[in-house]
Gaussian input, Z-matrix of N, CA and C with variables (Angstrom, degrees):
# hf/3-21g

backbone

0 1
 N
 C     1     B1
 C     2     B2     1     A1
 N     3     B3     2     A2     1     D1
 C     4     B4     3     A3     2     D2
 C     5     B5     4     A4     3     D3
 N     6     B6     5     A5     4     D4
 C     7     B7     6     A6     5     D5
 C     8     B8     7     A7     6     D6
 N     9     B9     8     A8     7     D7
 C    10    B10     9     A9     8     D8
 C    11    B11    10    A10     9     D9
 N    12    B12    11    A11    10    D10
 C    13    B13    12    A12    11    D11
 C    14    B14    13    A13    12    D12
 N    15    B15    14    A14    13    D13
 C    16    B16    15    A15    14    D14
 C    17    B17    16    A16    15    D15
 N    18    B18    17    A17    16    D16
 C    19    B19    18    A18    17    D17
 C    20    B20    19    A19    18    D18
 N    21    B21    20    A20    19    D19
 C    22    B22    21    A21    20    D20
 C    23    B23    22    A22    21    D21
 N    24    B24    23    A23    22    D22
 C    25    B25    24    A24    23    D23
 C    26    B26    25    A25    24    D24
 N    27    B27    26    A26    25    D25
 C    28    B28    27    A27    26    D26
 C    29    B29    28    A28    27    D27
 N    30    B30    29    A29    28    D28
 C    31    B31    30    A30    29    D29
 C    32    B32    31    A31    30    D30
 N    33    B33    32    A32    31    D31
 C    34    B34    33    A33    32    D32
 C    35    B35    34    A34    33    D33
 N    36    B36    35    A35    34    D34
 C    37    B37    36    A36    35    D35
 C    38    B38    37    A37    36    D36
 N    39    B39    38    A38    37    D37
 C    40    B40    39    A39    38    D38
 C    41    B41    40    A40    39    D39
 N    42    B42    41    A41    40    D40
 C    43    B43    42    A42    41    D41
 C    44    B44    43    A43    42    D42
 N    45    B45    44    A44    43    D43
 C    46    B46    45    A45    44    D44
 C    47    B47    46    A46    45    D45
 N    48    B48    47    A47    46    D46
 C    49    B49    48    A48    47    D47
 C    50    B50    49    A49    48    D48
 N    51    B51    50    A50    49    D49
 C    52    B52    51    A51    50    D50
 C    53    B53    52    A52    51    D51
 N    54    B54    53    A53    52    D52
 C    55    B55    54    A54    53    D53
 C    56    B56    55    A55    54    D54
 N    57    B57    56    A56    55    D55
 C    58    B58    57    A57    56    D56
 C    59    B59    58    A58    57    D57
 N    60    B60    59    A59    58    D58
 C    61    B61    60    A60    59    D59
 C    62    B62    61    A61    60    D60
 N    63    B63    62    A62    61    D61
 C    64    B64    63    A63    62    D62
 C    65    B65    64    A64    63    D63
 N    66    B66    65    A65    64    D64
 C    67    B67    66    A66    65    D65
 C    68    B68    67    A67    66    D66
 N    69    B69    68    A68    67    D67
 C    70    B70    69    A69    68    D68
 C    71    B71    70    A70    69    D69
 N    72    B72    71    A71    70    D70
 C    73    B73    72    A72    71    D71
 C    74    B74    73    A73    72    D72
 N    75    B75    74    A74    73    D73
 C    76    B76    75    A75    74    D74
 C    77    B77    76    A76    75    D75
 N    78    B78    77    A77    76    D76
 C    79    B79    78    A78    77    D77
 C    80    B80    79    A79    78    D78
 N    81    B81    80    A80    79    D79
 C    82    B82    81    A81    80    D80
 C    83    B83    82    A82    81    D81
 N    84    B84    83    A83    82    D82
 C    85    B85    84    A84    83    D83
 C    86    B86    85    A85    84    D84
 N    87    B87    86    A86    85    D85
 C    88    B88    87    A87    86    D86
 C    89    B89    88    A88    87    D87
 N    90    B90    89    A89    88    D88
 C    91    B91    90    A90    89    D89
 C    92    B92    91    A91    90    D90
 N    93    B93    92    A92    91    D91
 C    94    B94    93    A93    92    D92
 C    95    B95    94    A94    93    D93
 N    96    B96    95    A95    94    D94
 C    97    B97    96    A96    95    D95
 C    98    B98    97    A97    96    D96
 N    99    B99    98    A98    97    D97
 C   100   B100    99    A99    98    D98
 C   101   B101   100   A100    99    D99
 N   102   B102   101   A101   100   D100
 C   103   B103   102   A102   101   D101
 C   104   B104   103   A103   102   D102
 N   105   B105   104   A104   103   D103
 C   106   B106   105   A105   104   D104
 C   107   B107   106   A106   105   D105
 N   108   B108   107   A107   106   D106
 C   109   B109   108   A108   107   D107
 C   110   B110   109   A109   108   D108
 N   111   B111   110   A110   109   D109
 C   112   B112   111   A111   110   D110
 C   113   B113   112   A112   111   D111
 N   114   B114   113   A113   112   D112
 C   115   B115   114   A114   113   D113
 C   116   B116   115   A115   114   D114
 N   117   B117   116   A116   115   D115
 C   118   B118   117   A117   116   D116
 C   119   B119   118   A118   117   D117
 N   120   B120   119   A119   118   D118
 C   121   B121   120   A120   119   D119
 C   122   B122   121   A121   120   D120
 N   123   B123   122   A122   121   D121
 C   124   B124   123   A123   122   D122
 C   125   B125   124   A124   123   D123
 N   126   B126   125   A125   124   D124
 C   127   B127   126   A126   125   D125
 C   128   B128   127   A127   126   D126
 N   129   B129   128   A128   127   D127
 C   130   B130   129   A129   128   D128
 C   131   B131   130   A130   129   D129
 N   132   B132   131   A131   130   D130
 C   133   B133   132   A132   131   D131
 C   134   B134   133   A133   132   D132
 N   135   B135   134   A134   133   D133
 C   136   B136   135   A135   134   D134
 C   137   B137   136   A136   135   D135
 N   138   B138   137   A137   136   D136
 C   139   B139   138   A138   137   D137
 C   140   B140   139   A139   138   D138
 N   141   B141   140   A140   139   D139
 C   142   B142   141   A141   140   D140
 C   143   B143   142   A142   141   D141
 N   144   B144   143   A143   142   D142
 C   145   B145   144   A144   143   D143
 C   146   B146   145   A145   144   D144
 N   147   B147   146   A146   145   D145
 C   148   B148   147   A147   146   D146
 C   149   B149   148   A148   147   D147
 N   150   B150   149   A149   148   D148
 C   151   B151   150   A150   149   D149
 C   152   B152   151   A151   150   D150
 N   153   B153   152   A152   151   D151
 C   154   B154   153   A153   152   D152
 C   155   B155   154   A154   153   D153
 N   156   B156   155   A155   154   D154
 C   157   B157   156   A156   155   D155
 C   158   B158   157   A157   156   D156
 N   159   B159   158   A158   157   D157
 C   160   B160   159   A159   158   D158
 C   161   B161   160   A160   159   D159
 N   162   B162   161   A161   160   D160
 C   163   B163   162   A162   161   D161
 C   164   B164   163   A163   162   D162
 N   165   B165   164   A164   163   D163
 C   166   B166   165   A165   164   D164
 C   167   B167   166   A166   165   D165
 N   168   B168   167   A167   166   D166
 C   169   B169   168   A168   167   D167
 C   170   B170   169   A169   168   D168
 N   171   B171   170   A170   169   D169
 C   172   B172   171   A171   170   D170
 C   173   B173   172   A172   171   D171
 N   174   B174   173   A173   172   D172
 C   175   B175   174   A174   173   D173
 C   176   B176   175   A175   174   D174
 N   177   B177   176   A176   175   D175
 C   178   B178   177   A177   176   D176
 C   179   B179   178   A178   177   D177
 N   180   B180   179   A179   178   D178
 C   181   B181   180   A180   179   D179
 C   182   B182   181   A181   180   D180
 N   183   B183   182   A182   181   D181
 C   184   B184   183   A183   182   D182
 C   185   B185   184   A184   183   D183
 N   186   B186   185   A185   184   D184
 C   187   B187   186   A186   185   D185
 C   188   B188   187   A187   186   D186
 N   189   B189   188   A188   187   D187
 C   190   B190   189   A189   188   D188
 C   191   B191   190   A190   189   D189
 N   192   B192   191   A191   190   D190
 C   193   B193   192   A192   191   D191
 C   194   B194   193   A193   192   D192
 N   195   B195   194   A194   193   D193
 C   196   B196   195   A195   194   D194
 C   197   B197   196   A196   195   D195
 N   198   B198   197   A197   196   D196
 C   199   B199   198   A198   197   D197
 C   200   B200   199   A199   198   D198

   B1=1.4425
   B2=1.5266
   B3=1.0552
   B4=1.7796
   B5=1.4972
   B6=1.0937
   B7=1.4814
   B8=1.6029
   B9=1.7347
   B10=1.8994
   B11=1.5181
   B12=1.2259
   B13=1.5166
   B14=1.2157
   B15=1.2223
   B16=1.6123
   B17=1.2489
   B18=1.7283
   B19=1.8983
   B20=1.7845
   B21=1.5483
   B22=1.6662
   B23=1.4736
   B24=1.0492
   B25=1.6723
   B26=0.9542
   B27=1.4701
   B28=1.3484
   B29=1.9093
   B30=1.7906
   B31=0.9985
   B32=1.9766
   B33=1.1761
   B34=1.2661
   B35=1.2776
   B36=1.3932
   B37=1.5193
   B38=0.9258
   B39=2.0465
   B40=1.3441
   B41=1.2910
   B42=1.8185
   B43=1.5129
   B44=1.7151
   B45=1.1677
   B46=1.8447
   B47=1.6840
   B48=1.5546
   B49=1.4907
   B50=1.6367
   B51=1.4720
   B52=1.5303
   B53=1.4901
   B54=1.4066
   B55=1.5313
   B56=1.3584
   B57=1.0774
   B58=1.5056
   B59=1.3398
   B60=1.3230
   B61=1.6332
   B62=1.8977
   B63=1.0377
   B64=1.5333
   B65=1.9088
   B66=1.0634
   B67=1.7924
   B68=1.5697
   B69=1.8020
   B70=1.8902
   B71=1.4526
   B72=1.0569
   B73=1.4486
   B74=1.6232
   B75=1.2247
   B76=1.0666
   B77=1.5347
   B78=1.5789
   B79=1.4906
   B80=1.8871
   B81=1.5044
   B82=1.6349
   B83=1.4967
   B84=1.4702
   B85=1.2737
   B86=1.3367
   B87=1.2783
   B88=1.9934
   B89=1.7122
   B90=1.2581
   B91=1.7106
   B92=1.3816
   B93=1.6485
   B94=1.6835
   B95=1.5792
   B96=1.1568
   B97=1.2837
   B98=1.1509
   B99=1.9319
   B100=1.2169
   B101=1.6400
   B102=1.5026
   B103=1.5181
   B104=1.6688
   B105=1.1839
   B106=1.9296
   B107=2.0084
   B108=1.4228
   B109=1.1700
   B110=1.5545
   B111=1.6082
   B112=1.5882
   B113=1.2699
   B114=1.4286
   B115=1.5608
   B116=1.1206
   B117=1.5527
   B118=1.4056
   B119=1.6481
   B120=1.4539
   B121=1.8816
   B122=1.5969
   B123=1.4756
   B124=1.6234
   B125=1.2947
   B126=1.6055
   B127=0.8984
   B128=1.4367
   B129=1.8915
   B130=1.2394
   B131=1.8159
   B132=1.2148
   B133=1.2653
   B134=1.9419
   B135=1.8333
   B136=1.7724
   B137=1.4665
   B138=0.9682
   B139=1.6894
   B140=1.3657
   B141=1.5608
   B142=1.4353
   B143=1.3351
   B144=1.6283
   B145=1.6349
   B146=1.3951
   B147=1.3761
   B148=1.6095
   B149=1.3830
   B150=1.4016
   B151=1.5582
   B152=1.0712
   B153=1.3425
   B154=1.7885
   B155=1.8098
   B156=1.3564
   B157=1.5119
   B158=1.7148
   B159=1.3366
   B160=1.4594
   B161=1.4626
   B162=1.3869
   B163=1.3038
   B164=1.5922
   B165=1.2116
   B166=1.1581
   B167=1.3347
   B168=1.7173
   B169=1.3999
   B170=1.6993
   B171=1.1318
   B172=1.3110
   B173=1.4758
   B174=1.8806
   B175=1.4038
   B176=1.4586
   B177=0.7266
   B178=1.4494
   B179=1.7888
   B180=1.1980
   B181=1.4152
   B182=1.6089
   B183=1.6886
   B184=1.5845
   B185=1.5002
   B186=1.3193
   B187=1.4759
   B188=1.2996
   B189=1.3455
   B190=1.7690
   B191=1.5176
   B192=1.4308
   B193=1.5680
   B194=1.5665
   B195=1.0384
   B196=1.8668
   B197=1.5290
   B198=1.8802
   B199=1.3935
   B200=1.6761
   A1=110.74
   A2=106.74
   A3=103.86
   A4=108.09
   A5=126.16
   A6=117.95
   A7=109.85
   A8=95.10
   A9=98.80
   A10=102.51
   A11=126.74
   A12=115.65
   A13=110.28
   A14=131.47
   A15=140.75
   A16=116.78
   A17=102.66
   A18=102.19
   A19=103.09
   A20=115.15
   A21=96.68
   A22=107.16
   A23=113.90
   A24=123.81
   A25=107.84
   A26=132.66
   A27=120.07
   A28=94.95
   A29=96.37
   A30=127.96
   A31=112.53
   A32=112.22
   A33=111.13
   A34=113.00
   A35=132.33
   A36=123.35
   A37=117.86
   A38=126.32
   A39=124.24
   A40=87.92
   A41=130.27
   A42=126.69
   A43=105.21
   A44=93.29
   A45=94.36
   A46=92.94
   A47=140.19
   A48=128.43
   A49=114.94
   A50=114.97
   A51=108.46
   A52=99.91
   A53=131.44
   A54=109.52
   A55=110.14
   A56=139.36
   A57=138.64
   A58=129.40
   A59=105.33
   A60=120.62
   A61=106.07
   A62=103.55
   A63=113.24
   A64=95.30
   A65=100.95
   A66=101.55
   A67=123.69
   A68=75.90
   A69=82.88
   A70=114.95
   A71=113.98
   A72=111.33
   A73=110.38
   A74=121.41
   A75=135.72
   A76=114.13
   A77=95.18
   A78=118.63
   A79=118.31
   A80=99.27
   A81=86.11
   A82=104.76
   A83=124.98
   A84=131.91
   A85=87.96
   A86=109.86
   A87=115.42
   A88=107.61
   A89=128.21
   A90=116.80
   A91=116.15
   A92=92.61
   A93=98.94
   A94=109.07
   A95=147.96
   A96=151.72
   A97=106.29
   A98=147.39
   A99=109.33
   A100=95.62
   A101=119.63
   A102=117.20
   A103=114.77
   A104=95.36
   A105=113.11
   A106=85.11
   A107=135.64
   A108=120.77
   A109=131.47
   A110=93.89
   A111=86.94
   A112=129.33
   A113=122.63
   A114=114.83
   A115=113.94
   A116=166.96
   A117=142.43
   A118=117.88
   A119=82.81
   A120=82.51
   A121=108.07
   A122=121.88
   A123=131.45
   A124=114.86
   A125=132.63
   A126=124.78
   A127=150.38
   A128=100.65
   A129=103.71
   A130=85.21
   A131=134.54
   A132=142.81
   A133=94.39
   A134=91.02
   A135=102.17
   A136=121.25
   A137=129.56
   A138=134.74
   A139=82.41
   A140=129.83
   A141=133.41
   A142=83.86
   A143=128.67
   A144=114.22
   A145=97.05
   A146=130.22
   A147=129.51
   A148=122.14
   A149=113.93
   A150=109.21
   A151=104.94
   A152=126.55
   A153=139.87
   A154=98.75
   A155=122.30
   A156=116.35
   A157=112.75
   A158=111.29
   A159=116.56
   A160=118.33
   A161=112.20
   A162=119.69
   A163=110.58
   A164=136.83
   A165=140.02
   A166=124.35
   A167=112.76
   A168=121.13
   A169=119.32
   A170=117.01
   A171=120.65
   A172=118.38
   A173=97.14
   A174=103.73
   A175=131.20
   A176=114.11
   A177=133.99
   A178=89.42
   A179=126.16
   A180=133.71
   A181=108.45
   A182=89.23
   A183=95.85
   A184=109.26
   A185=118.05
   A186=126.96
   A187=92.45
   A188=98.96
   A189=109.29
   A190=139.46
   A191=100.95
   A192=145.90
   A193=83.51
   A194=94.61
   A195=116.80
   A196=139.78
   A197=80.42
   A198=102.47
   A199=130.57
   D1=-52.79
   D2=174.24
   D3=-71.55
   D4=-45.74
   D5=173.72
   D6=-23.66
   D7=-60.20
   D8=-165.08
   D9=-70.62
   D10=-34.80
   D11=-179.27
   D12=-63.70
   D13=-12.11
   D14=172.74
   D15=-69.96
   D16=-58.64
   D17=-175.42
   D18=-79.15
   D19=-3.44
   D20=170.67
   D21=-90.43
   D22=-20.38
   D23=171.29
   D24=-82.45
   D25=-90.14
   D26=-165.37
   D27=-136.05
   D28=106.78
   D29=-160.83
   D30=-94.65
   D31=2.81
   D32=158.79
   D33=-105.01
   D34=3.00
   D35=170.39
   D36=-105.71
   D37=10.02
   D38=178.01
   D39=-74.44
   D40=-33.24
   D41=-156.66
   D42=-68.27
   D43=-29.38
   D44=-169.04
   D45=-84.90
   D46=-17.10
   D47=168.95
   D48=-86.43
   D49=-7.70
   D50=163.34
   D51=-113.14
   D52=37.90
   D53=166.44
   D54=74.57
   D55=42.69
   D56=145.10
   D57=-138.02
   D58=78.81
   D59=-160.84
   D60=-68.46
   D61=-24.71
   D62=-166.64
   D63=-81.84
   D64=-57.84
   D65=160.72
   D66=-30.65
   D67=-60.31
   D68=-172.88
   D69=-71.50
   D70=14.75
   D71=176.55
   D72=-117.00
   D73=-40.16
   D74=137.15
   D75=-3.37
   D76=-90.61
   D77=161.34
   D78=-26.35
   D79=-53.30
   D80=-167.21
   D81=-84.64
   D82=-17.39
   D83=169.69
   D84=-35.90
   D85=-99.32
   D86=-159.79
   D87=-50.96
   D88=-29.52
   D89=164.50
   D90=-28.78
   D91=-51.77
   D92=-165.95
   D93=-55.79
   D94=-41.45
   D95=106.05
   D96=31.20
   D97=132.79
   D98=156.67
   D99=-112.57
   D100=15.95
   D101=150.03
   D102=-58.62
   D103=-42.72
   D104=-156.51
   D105=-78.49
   D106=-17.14
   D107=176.09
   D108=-62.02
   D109=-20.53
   D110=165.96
   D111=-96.03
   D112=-40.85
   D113=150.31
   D114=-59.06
   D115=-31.97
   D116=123.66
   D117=7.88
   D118=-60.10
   D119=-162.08
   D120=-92.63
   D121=-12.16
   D122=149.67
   D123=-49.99
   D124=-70.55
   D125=169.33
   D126=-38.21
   D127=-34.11
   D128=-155.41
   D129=-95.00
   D130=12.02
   D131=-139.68
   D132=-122.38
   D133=-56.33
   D134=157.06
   D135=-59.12
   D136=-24.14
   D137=-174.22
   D138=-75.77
   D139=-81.80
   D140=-116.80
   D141=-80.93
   D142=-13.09
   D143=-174.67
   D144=-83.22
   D145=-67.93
   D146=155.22
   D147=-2.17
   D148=-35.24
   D149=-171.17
   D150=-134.77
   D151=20.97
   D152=147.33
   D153=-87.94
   D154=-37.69
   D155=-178.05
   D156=-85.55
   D157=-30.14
   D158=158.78
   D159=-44.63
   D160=-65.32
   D161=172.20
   D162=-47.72
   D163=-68.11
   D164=168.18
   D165=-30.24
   D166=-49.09
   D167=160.89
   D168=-49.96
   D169=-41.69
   D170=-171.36
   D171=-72.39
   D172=-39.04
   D173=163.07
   D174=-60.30
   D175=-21.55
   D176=-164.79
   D177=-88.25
   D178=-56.17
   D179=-170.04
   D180=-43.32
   D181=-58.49
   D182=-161.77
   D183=-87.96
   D184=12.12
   D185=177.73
   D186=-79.15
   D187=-79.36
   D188=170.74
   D189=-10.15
   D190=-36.21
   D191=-139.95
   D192=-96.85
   D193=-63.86
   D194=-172.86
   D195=-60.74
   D196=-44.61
   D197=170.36
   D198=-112.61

């Protein structure tokens, strides 16, 4: 929940809280923009769902894995 209030707020530092610093910079490049603020804050919104289902995927693996 705070994650997403982050990348609609300030949407290049969700990249630097899932590990993609090169993104998140990326990312705040076009922020600075306040055209580039809504795809900024689209994107970083698509990542954090991507790497909320990653995580999930993996869990799911090593459950499996285990059991």
């Amino acid at each position: 929940m705070v994650r997403l209030i982050i990348a609609l707020l300030l949407p290049w530092l969700t990249f630097f809280t899932i590990g993609m610093p090169i993104q998140g910079i990326i990312c705040l490049i076009l922020q600075l923009t306040l055209i580039g603020w809504i795809p900024a804050a689209i994107w970083a919104v698509y990542q954090l769902s991507q790497y909320n289902t990653d995580k999930k995927i993996a869990e799911a693996a090593r459950a499996r894995d285990q059991g």
